[in-house]
C-alpha positions as a printed Julia matrix, in Angstrom:
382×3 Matrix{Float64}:
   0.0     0.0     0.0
   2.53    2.23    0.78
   5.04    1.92   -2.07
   2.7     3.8    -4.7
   3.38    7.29   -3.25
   6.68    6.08   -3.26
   6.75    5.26   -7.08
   5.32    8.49   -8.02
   7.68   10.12   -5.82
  10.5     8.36   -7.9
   8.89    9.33  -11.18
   8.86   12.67  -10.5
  12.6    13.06   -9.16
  13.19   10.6   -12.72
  11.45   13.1   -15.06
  12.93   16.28  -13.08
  16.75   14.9   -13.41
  15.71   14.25  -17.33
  14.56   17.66  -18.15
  17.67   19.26  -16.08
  19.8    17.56  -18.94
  20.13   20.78  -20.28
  23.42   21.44  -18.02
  27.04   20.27  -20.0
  27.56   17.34  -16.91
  23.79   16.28  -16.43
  23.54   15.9   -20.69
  26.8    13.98  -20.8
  26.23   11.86  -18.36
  22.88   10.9   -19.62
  24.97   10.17  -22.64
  27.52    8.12  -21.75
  24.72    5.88  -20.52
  21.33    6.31  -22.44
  20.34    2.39  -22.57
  21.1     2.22  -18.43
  19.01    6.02  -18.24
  15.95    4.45  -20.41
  16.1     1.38  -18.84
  15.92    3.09  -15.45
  12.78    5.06  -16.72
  10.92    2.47  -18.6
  11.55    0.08  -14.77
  10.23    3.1   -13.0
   7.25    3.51  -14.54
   6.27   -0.57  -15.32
   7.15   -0.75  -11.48
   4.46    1.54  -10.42
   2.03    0.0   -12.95
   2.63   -3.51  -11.09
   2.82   -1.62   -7.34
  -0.93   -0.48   -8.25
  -2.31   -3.8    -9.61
  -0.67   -5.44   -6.13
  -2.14   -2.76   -4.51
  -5.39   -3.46   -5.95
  -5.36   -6.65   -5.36
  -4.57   -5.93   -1.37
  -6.94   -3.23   -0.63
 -10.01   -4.55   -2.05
  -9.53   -8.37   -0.16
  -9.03   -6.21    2.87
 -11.9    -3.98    1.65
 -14.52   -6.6     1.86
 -13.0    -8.1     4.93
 -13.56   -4.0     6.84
 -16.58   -4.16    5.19
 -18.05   -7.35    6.71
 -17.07   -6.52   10.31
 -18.7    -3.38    9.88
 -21.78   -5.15    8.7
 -21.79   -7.19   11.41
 -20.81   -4.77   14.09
 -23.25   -2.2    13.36
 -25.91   -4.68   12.81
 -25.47   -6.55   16.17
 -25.1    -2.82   18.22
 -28.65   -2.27   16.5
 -30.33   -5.15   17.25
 -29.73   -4.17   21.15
 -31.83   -0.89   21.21
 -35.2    -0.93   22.78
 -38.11   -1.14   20.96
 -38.83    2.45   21.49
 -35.83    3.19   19.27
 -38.02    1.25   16.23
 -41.04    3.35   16.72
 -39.23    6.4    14.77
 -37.29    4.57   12.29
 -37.94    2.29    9.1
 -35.89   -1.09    8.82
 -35.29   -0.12    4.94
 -33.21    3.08    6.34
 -31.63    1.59    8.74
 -30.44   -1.61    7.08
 -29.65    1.24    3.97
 -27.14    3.3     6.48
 -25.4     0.53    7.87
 -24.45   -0.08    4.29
 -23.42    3.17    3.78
 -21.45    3.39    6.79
 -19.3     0.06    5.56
 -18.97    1.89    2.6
 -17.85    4.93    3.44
 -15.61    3.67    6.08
 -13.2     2.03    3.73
 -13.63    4.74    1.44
 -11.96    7.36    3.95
  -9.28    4.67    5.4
  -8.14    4.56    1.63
  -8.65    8.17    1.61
  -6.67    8.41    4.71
  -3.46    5.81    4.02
  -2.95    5.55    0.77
  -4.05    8.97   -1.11
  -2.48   10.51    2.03
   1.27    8.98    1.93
   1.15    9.43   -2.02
   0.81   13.17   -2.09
   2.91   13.87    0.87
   6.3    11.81   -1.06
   4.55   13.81   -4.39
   4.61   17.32   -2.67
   8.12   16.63   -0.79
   9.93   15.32   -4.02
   8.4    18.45   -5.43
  10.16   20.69   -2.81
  13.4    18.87   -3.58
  13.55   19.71   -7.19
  12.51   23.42   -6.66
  14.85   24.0    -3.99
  17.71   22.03   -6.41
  16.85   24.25   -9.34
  15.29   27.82   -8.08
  15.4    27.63   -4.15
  13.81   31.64   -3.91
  10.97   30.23   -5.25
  10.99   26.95   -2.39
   8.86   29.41    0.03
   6.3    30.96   -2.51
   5.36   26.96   -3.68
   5.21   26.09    0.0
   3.15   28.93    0.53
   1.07   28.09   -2.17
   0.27   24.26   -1.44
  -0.58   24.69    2.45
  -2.58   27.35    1.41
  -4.34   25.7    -0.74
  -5.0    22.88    1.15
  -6.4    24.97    4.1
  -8.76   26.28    1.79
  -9.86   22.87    0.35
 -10.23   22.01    4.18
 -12.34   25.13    5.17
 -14.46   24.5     1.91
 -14.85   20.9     2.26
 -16.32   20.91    5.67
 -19.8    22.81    3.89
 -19.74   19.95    1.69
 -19.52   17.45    4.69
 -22.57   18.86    6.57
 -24.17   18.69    2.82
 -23.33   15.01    2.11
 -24.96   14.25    5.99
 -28.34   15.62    4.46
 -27.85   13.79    1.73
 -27.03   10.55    2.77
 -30.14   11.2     5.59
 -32.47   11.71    2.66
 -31.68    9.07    0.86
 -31.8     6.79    3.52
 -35.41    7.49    3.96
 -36.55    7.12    0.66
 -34.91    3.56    0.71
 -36.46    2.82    3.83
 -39.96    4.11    2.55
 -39.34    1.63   -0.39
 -38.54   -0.97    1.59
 -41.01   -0.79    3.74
 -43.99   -0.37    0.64
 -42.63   -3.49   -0.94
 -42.05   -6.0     2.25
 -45.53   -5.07    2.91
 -46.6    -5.56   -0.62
 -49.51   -7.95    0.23
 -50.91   -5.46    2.75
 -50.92   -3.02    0.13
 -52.41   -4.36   -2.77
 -55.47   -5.76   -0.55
 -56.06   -2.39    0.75
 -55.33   -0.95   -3.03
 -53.09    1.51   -1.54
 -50.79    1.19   -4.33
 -51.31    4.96   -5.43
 -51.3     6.07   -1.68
 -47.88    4.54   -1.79
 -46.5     6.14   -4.86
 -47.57    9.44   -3.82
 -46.3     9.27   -0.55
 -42.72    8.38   -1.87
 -43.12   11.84   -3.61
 -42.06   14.18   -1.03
 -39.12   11.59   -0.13
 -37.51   11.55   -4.15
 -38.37   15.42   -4.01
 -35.95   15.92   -0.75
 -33.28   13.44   -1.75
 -33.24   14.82   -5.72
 -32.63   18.39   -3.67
 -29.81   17.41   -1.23
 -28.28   15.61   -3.71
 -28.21   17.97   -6.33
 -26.74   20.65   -3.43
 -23.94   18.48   -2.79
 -22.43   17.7    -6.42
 -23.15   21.42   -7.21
 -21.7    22.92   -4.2
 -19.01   20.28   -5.37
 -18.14   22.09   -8.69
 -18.09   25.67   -7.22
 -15.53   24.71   -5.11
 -13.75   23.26   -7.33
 -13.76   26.24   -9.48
 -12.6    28.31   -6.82
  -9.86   26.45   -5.81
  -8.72   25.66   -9.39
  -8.75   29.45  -10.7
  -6.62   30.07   -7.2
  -4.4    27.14   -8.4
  -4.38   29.08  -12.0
  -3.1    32.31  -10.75
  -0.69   31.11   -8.09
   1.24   28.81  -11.21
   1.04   31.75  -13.35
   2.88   34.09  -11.12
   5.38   31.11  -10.13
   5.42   30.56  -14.1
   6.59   34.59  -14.35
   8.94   34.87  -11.55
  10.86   31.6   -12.83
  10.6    33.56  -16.59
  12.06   36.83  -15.01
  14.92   34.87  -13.36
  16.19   34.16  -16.94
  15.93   37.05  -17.98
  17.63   38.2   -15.27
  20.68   35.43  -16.16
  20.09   34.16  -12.64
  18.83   30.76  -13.7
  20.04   29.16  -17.47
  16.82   27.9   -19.72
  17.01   24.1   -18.96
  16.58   25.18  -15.37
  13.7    27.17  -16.38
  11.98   24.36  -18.28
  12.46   21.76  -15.54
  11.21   24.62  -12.97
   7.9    24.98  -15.4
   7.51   21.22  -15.83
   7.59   20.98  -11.64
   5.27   23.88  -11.18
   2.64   22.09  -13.86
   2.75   18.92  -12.09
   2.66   19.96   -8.54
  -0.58   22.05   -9.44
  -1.99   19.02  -11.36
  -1.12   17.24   -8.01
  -2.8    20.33   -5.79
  -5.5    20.25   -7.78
  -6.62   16.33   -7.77
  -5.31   16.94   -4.03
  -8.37   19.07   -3.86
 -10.78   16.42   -5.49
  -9.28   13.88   -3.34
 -10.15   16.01    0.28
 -13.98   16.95   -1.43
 -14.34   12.97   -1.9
 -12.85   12.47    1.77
 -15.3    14.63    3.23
 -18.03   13.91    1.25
 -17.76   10.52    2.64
 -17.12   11.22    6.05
 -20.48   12.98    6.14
 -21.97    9.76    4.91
 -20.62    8.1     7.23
 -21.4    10.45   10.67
 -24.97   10.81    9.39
 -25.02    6.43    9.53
 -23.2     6.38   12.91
 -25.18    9.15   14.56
 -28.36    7.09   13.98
 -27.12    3.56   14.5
 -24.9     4.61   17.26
 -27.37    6.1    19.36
 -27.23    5.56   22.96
 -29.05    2.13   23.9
 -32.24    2.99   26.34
 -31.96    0.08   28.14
 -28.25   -1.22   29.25
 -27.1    -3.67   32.09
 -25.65   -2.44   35.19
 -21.91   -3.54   35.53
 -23.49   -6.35   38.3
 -26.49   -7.8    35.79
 -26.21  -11.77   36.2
 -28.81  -13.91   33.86
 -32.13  -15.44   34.9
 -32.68  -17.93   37.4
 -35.43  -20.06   35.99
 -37.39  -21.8    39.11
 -40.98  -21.77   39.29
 -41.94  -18.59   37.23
 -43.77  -16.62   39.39
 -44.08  -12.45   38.3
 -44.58   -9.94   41.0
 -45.52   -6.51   39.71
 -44.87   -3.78   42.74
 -45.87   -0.16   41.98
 -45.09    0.09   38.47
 -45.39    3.35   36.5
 -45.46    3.69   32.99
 -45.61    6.6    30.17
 -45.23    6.32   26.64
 -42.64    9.01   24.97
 -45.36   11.58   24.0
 -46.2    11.69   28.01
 -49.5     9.14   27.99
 -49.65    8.07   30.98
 -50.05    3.77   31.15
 -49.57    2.51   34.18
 -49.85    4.35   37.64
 -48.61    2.28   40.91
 -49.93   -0.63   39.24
 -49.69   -3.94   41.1
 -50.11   -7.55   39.91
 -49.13  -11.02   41.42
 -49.06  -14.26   39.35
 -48.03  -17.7    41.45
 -45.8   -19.92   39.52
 -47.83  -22.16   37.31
 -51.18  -20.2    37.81
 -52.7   -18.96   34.12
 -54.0   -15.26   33.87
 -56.02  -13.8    30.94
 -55.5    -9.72   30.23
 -58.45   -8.13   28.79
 -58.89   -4.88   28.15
 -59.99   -2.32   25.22
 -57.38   -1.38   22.87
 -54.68    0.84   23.68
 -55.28    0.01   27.32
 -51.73   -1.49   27.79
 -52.03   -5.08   27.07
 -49.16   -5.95   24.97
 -47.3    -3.32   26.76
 -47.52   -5.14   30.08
 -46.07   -7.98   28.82
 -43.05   -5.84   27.23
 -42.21   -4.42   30.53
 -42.39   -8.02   31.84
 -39.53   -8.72   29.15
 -37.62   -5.47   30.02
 -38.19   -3.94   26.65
 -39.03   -0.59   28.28
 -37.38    1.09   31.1
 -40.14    1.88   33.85
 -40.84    5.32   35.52
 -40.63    3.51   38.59
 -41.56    0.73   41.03
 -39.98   -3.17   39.98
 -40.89   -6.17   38.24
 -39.61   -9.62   39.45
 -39.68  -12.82   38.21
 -38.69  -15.42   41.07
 -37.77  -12.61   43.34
 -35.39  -11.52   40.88
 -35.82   -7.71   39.52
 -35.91   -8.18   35.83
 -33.42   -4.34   35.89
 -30.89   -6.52   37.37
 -30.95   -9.2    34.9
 -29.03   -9.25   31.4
């Protein structure tokens, strides 16, 4: 992974030391030894072709590997929230952001290692050359490249708050999908099929919007940053001309100083593209993580010890109970059932039924008072 920055590196210090051949020693030693010089080249720049196909090869094995644990991970933290959790979201979104967050999380880690290594050996070969051939002009390229990727950084993090909307929206209309068509049976014996359709409406409309802010907030930047790019090479491009005017520097110096400048701001620039991408990905990926990795309602204390089965007896003791909105459910409610006695709940709808039994199973926290099961308090129980 790490010796592609290095072959580029190489290449450029290779194509620099060519174009420098305009100096007497530099030309005659290339002379004395074209075949070893072009054979040098030609291995430099099949070498990098094989580094990136073993590269390939490396990071998409390990790729798939990051992206199963994250899969699996994600999908085993969700399965522990309470059923409260459920109430607000769709399965279809949140089976779509765990996907996105596998996704994006190898996408910045690549981001991160490899595109990271390759243009700091680019950018420091870079600084060689120029300091080798016209070191007054080391400071103003310096200058020019951490200044330019400050502003990529300070533009970028709009885009990352954008891409969070975006991946948000489109979460939901895959969820809303998902949800229609798992329920397909539901909905054609109902013949809610055009309910359906026009409800998705408002969900394409949102994620059409956020989407389109993101890839054109995208090229604005990108316009910015390369007309900044522009001007800074074309003053770079005059002060190298006005050194040879100026005799200070010969022309072959000049050329190789040109040839430099062009490729570090071909370098800046994709440097640019390459931080947009990074962010626009990381905001993928917080938007998935804020919603998966919500706090769990319901966690064991550090001394929780599993259920004792014995005779199954359930002792309700004061219980209180409100749903999220505030409706109240249960106020100091009380209930006894003897091991192996049978009980029947009846009640009108709404009137707490099924929720009883939840609390019983510890799906809800309680406002107070205790639930037991064989004197055991079900809080205390993983």
């Amino acid at each position: 992974m790490w010796l592609i920055p290095f072959s580029h590196g190489t290449k450029i210090i290779a194509v620099g030391q060519t174009l420098a051949g305009a100096s007497a020693d530099l030309t005659a030693s290339i002379s004395g030894n074209a075949v070893l010089w072009f054979a040098a080249l030609c291995a430099t720049w099949f070498g990098n072709y094989l580094v990136a196909i073993g590269y390939g090869i490396v990071f998409w094995r390990l790729h798939m590997a990051i992206r199963v644990q994250i899969h699996e991970e994600l999908f085993a933290y969700l399965l522990d929230h309470a059923p409260r959790y459920f109430l607000d979201q769709t399965s279809g979104s949140l089976a779509h952001k765990i996907r996105t967050a596998a996704s994006s999380a190898t996408v910045v880690i690549d981001h991160v290692s490899a595109h990271g290594a390759r243009f700091t050996v680019l950018f420091t070969a870079a600084g060689v050359l120029i300091y080798q051939t016209a070191p007054k002009l080391l400071l103003p390229s310096a200058v020019f490249v951490v200044g330019f990727a400050i502003m990529s950084s300070i533009l970028a993090q709009r885009l990352r708050k954008l891409a969070q909307a975006s991946s948000h929206a489109s979460s939901e209309q895959s969820g809303r999908m998902g949800d229609a068509a798992s329920n397909w049976d539901l909905v054609r014996s109902f013949a809610a099929t055009m309910y359906e359709r026009a409800s998705l409406v408002p969900f394409n409309t949102r994620e059409a919007e956020t989407f389109t802010a993101v890839r054109s907030t995208a090229q604005q930047m990108r316009l910015v940053l390369h007309t900044v790019s522009f001007l800074l090479l074309a003053w770079l491009a005059w002060e190298s001309f006005g050194a040879v005017r100026a005799g200070t520097i010969s022309v072959g110096t000049f050329t190789m100083a040109i040839s430099i400048y062009l490729l570090v701001g071909a370098h800046v620039r994709a440097f640019g593209d390459t931080l947009f991408a990074f962010y626009e990905h990381l905001g993928q990926l917080t938007d998935s993580l804020k919603t998966i990795l919500a706090p769990h309602e319901i966690v064991d204390p550090p001394d929780a010890v599993p259920l004792r089965i014995g005779g199954g007896a359930i002792e309700i003791r004061n219980v209180d109970f409100a749903y999220a909105d505030g409706t109240p459910v249960f106020q100091k409610f009380n209930l006894t059932v003897a091991a192996g006695e049978k009980i029947g709940l009846v009640g009108a709808s709404g009137a707490g039924k099924s929720t009883l039994i939840k609390l019983i199973r510890r799906q809800f926290p309680l406002s107070g008072g205790s639930i037991l099961i064989d004197g055991q308090d079900v809080a205390r129980l993983t």
